[in-house]
C-alpha positions as CSV (number, residue, x, y, z in Angstrom):
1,X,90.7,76.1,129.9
2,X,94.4,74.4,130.0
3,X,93.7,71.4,132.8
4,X,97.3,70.8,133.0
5,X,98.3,74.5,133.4
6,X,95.7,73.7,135.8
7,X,97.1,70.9,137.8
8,X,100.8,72.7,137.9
9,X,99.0,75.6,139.3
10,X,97.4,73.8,142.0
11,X,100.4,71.3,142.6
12,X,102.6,74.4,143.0
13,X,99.9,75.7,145.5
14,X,99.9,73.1,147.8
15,X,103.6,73.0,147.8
16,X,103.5,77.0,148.9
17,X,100.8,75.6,151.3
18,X,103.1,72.8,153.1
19,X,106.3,75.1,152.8
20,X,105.4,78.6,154.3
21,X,101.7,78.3,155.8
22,X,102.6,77.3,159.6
23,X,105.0,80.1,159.3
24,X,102.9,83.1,158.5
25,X,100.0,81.8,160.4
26,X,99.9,83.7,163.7
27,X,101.1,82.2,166.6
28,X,98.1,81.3,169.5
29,X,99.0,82.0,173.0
30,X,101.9,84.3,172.9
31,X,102.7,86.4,175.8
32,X,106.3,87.2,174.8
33,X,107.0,90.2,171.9
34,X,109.4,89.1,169.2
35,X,113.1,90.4,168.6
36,X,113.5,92.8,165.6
37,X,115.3,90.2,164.2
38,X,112.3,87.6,164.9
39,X,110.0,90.4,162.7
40,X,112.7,90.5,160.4
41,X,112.3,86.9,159.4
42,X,108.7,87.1,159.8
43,X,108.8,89.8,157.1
44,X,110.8,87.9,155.0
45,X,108.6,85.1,155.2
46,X,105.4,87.0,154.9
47,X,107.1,88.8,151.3
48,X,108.0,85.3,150.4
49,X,104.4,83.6,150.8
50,X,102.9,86.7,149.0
51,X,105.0,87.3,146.2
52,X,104.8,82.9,145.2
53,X,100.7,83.2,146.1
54,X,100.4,86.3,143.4
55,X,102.1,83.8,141.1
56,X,100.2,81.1,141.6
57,X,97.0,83.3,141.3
58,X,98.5,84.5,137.6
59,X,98.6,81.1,136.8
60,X,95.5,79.5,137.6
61,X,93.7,82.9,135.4
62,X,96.1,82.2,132.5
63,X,95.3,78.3,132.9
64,X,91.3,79.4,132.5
65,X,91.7,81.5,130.0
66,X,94.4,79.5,127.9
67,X,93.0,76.8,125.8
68,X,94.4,73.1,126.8
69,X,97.8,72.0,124.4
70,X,97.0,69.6,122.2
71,X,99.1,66.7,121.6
72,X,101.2,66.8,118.8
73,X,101.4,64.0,116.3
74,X,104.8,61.9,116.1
């Protein structure tokens, strides 16, 4: 396993996480139907989120399968 492939895997999670979670996550309470152009950008969002979360995922199985980088003498 590659801890630091690791790490960056997980740092870039959390950032997907604080970025783009409270905007896919449905909406409690509401009585009103959005605008096409509301679903639109929900879309958008939703494509975004996925697409970077496949990434991530790729990551983190390369990072457990990779072997950790040594460090070079200098």
């Amino acid at each position: 396993m590659d801890p630091q492939r690791l790490k960056d895997a997980y740092q870039k999670l959390q950032l997907l996480d604080e970025r783009l979670t409270y905007k896919v996550r449905p909406k409690a309470g509401s009585l009103s139907r959005p605008t096409v152009e509301q679903l639109e950008q929900s879309l958008r969002d939703l494509s975004t989120y996925t697409i970077e979360l496949k990434d991530i995922v790729q990551e983190l199985f390369l990072a457990i399968a990779g072997k950790p980088k040594t460090a070079e003498p200098g």
